[in-house]
C-alpha positions in Angstrom: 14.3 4.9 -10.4 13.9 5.3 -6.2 16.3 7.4 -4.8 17.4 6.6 -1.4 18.4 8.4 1.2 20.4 7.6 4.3 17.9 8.6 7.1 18.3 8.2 10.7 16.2 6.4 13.4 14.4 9.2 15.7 12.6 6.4 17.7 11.3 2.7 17.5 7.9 2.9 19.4 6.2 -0.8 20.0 2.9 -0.5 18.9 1.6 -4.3 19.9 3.6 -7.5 20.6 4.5 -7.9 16.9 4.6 -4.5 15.2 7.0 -1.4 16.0 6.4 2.4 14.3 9.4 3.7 13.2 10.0 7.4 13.7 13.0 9.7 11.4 14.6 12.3 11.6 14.8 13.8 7.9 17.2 16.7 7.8 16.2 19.8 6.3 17.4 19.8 2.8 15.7 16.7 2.7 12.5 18.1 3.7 11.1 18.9 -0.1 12.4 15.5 -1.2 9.7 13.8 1.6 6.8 15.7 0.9 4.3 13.0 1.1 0.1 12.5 0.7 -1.9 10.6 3.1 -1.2 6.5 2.1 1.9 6.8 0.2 4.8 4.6 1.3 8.4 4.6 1.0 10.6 1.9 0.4 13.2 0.4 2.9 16.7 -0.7 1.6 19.0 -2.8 4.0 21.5 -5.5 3.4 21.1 -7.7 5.7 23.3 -11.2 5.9 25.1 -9.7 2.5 21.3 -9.4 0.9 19.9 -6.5 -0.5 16.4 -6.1 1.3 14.0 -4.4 0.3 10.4 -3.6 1.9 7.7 -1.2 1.0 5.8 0.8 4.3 3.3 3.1 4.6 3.6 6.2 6.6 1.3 6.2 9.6 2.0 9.8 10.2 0.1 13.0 8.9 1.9 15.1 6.2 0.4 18.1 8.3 1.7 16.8 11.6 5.7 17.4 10.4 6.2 13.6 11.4 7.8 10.8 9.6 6.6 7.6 10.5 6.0 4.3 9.2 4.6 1.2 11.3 6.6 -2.3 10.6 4.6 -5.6 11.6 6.6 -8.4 12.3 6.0 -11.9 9.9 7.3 -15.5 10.2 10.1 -15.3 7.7 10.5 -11.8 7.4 14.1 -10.6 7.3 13.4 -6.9 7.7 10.4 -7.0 9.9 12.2 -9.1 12.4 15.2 -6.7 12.2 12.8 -4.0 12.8 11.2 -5.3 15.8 13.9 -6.9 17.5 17.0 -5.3 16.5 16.7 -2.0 15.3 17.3 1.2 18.0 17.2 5.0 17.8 20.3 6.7 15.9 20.5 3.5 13.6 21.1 4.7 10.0 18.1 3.6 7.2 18.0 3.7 3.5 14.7 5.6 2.6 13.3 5.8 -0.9 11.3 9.0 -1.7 7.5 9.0 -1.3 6.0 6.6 -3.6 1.9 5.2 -4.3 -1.3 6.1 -6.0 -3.4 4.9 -3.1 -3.7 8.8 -1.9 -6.8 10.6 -0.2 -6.8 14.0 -1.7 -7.6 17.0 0.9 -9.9 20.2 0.5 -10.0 22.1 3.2 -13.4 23.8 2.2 -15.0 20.2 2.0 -17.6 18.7 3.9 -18.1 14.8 2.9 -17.7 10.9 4.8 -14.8 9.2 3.9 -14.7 5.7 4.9 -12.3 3.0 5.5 -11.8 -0.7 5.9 -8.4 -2.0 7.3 -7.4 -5.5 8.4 -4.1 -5.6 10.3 -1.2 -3.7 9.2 -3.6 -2.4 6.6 -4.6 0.0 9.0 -1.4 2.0 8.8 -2.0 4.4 5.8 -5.5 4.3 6.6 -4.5 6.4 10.1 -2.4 8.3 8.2 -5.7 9.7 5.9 -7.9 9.8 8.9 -5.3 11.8 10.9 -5.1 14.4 7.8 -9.1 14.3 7.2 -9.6 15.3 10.8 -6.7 17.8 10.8 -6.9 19.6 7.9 -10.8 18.9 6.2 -12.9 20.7 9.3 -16.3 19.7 7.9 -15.7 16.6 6.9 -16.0 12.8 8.9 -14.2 9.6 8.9 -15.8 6.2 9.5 -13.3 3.8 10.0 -14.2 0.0 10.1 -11.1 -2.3 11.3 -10.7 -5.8 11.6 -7.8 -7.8 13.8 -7.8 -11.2 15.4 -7.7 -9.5 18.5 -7.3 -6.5 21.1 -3.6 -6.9 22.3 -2.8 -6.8 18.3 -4.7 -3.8 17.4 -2.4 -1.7 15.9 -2.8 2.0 17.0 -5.8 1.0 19.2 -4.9 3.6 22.0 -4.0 6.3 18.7 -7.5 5.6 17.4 -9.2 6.3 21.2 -7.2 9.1 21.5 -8.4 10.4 18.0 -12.2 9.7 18.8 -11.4 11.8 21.9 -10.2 14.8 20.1 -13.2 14.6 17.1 -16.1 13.2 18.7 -19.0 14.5 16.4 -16.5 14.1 13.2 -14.6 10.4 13.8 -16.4 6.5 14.9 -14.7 3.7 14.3 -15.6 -0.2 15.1 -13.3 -3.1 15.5 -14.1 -6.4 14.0 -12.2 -9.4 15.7 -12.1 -13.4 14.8 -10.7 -14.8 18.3 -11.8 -12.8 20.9 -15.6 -12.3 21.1 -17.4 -8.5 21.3 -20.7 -7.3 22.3 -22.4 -6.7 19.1 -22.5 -10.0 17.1 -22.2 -7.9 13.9 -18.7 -7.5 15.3 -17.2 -10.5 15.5 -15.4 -12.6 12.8 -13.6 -11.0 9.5 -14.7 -8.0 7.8 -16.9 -8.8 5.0 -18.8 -8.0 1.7 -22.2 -8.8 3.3 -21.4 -7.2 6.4 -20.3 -4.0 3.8 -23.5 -3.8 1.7 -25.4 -4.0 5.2 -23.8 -0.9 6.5 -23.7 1.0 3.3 -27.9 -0.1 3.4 -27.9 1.5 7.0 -25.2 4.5 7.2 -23.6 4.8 3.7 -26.5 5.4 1.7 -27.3 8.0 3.9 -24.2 10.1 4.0 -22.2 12.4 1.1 -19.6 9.8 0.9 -16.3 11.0 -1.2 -14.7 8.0 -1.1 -14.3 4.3 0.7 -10.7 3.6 1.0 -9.8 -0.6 1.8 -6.4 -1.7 2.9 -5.7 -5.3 3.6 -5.7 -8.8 2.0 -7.4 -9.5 -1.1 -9.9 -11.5 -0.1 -11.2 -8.7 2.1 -10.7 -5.8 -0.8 -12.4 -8.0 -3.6 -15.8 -8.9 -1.5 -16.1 -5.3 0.2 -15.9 -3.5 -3.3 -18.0 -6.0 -5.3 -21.0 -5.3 -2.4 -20.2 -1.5 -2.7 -20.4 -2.0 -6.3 -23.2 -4.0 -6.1 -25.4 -1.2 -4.1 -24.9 1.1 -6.5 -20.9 2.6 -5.7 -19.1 3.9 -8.6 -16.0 2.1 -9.3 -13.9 5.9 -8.8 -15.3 6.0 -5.4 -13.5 2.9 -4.0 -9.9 3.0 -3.8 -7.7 -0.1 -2.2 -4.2 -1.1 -1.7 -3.3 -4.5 -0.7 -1.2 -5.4 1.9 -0.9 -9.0 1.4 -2.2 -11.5 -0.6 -4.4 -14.6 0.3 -2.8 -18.0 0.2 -4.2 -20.1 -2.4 -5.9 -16.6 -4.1 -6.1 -17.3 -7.7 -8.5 -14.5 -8.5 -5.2 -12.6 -9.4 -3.4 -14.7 -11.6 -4.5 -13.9 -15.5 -2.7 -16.2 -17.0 0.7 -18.3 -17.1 2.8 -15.8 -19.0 4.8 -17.1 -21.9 7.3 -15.5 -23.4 8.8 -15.1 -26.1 12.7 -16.6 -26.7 14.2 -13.5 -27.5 13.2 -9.4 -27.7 14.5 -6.3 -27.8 13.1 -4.1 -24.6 13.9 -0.3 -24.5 13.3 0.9 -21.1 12.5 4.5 -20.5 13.6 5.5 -16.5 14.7 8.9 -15.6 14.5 10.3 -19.3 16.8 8.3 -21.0 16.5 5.3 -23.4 18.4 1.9 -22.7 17.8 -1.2 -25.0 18.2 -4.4 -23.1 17.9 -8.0 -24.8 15.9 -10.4 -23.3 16.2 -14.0 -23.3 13.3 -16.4 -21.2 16.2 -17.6 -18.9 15.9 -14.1 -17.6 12.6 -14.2 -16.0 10.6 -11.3 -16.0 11.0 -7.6 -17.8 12.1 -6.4 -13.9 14.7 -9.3 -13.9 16.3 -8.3 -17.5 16.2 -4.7 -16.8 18.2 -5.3 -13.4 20.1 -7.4 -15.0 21.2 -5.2 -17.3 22.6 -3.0 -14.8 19.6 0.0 -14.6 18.4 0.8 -11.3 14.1 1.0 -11.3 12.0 0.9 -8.7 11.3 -2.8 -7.0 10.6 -4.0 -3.7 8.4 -7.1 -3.0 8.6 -9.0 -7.0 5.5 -10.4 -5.8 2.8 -9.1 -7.8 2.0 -7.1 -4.5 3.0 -4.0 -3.9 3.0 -2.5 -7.3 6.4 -0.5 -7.0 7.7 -2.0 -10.3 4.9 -0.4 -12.3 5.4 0.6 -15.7 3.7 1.5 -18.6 4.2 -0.5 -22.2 4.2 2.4 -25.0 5.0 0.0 -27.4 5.0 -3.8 -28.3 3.2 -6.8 -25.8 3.9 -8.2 -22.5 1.9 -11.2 -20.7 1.2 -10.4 -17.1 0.8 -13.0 -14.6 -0.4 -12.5 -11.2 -2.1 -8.8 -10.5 -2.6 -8.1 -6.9 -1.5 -4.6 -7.0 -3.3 -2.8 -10.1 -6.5 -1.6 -10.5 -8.5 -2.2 -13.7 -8.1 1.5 -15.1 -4.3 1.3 -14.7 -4.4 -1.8 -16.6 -6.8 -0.1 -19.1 -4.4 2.5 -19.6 -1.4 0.1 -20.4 0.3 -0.1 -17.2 1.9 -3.7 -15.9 3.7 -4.9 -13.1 6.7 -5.6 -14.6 8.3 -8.3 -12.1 5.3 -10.4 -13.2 5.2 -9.7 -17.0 7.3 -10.9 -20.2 7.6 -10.0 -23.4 5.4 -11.6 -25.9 6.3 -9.5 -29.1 10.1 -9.1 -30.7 10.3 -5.6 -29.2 8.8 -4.3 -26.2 8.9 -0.2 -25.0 8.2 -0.1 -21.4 8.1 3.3 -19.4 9.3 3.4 -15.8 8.6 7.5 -16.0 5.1 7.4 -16.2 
């Protein structure tokens, strides 16, 4: 279950025309409670026109800096972004989940290794938040950041990334990629690529003690820039990703049109305790029944996406349908997304704890 926490606004900071960072004050006894690793996210709850929102964001901030802040980017549609960006001020009052995500960049101070990342978009807001911490706290190690937009005035953090390069010249480079404004190097220009990926791993990554190549942004993006890291050699624990959106029309996700069964018996395991809950196929998905039922998990985007409804089956089947938001060993290890899965045996054990 997400515990949330009413937070207040410090400051609402426009980054570019369509994106704000948000900034919080967390009090003190909080403070514990919001530890947080470089790329986790917290999730937003707001009702807005009498409808409980809620929105999963990455902090942008460095655990190590004492700051709290998460970057919003506005989208056509998008009930809390366009709250965020054109409504919300400083001393407004938030609901704030605790740290949540796997998609983490560990720190050793005593190392001295490359870490490299790919961002498209907002995808570049827990990337800054593990190149801030590398370069803070890691004092012999580098980052190489490669970031694509569509162009300069909608570079998020732009002037935070110069600044950065400023501070760390011999340990931080970075190179935008952009699709409708044209740059010097023709390598530059257009999207961020798999090809364009296996030729800089063939010119700089091969070269380096790389720890790990971190990729944030849509799917198409993450899928080709891992299969040409994998395909020159990359081991699969080196490259971590978190997707930010998914592609229209991507089908590479979907596994199969779930079918479930007409009745089961589901016991859900959240917070330590044991609740049986009966499902029927008018309800849906497992995250459907079990909020149905009345037991408060974890959920934000119930689109395959951000993977806050994880779970873990201890017992019985489920069919999962679209996967944008696991990675093949958390699957492996028996771990679903539950607003996409149903049950496919008479009784189903599903872990929320895990």
């Amino acid at each position: 279950m997400s515990h949330f926490h009413s937070v207040r606004v410090r400051e609402v900071c426009k980054e570019t025309p369509d994106c704000v960072s948000i900034a919080f004050d967390i009090p003190a006894a909080l403070k514990d409670s919001f530890t947080y690793a470089p790329g986790q996210h917290v999730i937003m709850r707001k009702a807005l026109d009498g409808e409980d929102i809620r929105r999963t964001y990455s902090f942008c901030s460095a655990p190590s800096g004492g700051d709290f802040r998460i970057a919003v980017r506005k989208v056509e549609g998008g009930a809390f972004s366009t709250f965020a960006n054109e409504t919300l001020k400083a001393g407004d009052m938030l609901e704030l989940s605790e740290p949540l995500g796997e998609f983490t960049l560990s720190i050793d101070p005593k190392r001295a290794k490359h870490h490299v990342g790919f961002a498209v978009g907002s995808g570049i807001t827990p990337i800054i938040a593990m190149i801030r911490e590398v370069l803070a706290c890691e004092p012999q190690s580098y980052f190489h950041l490669y970031y694509g937009n569509r162009d300069a005035e909608h570079t998020i953090f732009a002037e935070d990334l110069a600044e950065l390069k400023n501070c760390y010249m011999d340990r931080f480079s970075y190179q935008f990629f952009l699709t409708r404004q044209a740059v010097d190097i023709a390598f530059f220009n257009g999207r961020i690529t798999g090809e364009k990926a296996a030729q800089l791993h063939a010119s700089t990554f091969a070269h380096l003690d790389v720890a790990g190549y971190y990729l944030c942004g849509p799917m198409s993006m993450i899928a080709d820039v891992r299969q040409n890291l994998r395909d020159a050699g990359e081991p699969a624990d080196k490259i971590h990703s978190e997707l930010f959106y998914a592609d229209d029309g991507d089908a590479s996700a979907r596994k199969s049109k779930p079918e479930a069964i007409a009745k089961s018996k589901i016991k859900v395991i959240s917070d330590g305790r044991e609740i049986e809950v009966d499902y029927r196929d008018e309800h849906g998905s497992v995250l459907d029944a079990v909020l149905k039922a009345g037991i408060d998990v974890s959920f934000a985007c119930k689109g395959g996406v951000c993977a806050t409804c994880r779970a873990k089956v201890i017992d019985g089947q489920v069919d999962m349908g679209l996967n944008y938001g696991l990675e093949p060993d958390e699957i492996a290890d028996g771990f679903v997304l539950t607003c996409q899965s149903v049950p496919t045996t008479k009784s189903v054990t599903i872990s929320f704890d895990e």
